[in-house]
Structures are given as structure tokens and as C-alpha cells.
C-alpha positions as CSV (number, residue, x, y, z in Angstrom):
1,X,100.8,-12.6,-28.6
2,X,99.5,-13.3,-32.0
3,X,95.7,-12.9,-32.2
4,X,94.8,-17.0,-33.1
5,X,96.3,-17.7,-29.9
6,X,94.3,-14.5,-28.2
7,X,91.1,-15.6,-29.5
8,X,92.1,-20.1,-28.5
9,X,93.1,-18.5,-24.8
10,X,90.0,-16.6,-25.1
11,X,87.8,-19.3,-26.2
12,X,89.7,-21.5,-22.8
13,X,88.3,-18.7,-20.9
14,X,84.7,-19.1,-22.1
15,X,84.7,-22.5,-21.9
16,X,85.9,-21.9,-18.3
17,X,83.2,-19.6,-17.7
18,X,80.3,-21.3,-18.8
19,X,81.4,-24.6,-16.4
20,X,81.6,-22.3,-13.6
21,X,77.8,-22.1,-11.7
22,X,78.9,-19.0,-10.0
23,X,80.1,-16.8,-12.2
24,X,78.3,-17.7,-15.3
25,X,75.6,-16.0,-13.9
26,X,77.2,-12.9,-13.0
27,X,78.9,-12.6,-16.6
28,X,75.5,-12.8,-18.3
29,X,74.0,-10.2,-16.2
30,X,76.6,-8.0,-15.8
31,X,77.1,-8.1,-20.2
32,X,73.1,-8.6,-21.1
33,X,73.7,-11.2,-23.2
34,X,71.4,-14.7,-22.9
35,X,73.3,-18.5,-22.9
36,X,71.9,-18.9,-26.5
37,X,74.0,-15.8,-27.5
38,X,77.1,-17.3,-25.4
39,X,76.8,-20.2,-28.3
40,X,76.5,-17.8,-31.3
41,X,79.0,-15.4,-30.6
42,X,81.6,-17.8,-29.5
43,X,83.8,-17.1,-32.0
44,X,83.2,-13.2,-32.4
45,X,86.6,-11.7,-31.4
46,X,85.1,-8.9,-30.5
47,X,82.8,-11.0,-27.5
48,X,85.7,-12.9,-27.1
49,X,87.5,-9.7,-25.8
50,X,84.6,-8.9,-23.6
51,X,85.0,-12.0,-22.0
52,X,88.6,-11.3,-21.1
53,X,87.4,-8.0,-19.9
54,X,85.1,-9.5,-18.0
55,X,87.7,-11.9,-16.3
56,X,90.4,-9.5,-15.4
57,X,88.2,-7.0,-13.3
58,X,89.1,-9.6,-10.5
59,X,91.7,-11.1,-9.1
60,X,90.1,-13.9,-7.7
61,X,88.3,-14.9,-10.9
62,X,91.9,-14.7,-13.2
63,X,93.7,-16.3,-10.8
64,X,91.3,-18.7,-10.1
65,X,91.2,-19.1,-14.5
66,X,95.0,-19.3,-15.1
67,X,95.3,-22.1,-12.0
68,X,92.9,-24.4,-13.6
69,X,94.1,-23.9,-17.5
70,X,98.1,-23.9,-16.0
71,X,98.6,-20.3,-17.6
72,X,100.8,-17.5,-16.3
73,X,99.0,-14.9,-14.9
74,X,100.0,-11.7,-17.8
75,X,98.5,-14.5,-20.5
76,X,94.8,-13.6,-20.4
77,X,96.1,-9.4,-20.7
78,X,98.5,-10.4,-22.9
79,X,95.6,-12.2,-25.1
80,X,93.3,-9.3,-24.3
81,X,95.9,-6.7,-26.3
82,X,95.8,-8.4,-29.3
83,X,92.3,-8.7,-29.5
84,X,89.7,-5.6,-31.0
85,X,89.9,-2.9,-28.6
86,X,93.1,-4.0,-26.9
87,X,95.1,-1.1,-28.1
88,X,93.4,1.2,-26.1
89,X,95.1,2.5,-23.1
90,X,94.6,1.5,-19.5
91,X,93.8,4.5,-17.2
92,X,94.3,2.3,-13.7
């Protein structure tokens, strides 16, 4: 995947997040980071990775992600790879 269309999944995947009363909550406590700095780092690649990282540490919530945006489920890792930090390897 090429990294515009990393960081456009991505950005779906924010934009998921933030309508989602549940686990908008968990995502900003679990990263530190307020709602205002949701809005300014929006289109930091690097945060934009973090929320993928965020994402795909549970089933429920990717699934739950790719259903409502109609996206294969190996999308957001494949996005996720092409983004900073995505090179590294995966232990698990």
C-alpha cells in the first residue's frame, strides 16, 4: 500500500474513532493525548500510525472499523506498514 492511501485509511479510522462514544475515550486515555490534540495532529503520520496501532490490538474494535468503512480486514495492517514505524517487526 502506498503511504497517501495509508495515511486516507488512517484518517477513515480517526474519523471512525472520534464518532465512536466508547472507545474515543479509551484511545485518549490509553495514548495521553486531549481531543484538542486529536484536531492538531490529524494529519501527523506518525499519530496517524498510533491510531492504527491503537485499533488493531482488538479484534472487536477492527472488525467492528472495517464493517462500517466496507474494508477488508488485512487493510488497516496493510496501511499500518507503510506508515513510520511500520517496518518494524511483529514479535506475536
Amino acid at each position: 500500500m502506498e503511504r497517501e492511501s495509508a495515511e486516507t485509511l488512517a484518517l477513515k479510522a480517526l474519523a471512525w474513532l472520534a464518532g465512536n462514544d466508547e472507545l474515543l475515550p479509551v484511545f485518549l486515555g490509553s495514548t495521553g493525548v486531549s481531543e484538542a490534540e486529536v484536531r492538531a495532529r490529524a494529519a501527523d503520520p506518525e499519530f496517524l500510525a498510533s491510531v492504527l496501532d491503537f485499533l488493531t490490538m482488538d479484534d472487536a474494535w477492527i472488525t467492528a472499523f472495517c464493517e462500517a468503512e466496507g474494508l477488508d480486514y488485512a487493510q488497516p495492517m496493510q496501511a499500518r506498514a507503510a506508515l513510520p514505524g511500520g517496518d518494524l517487526p511483529n514479535w506475536t
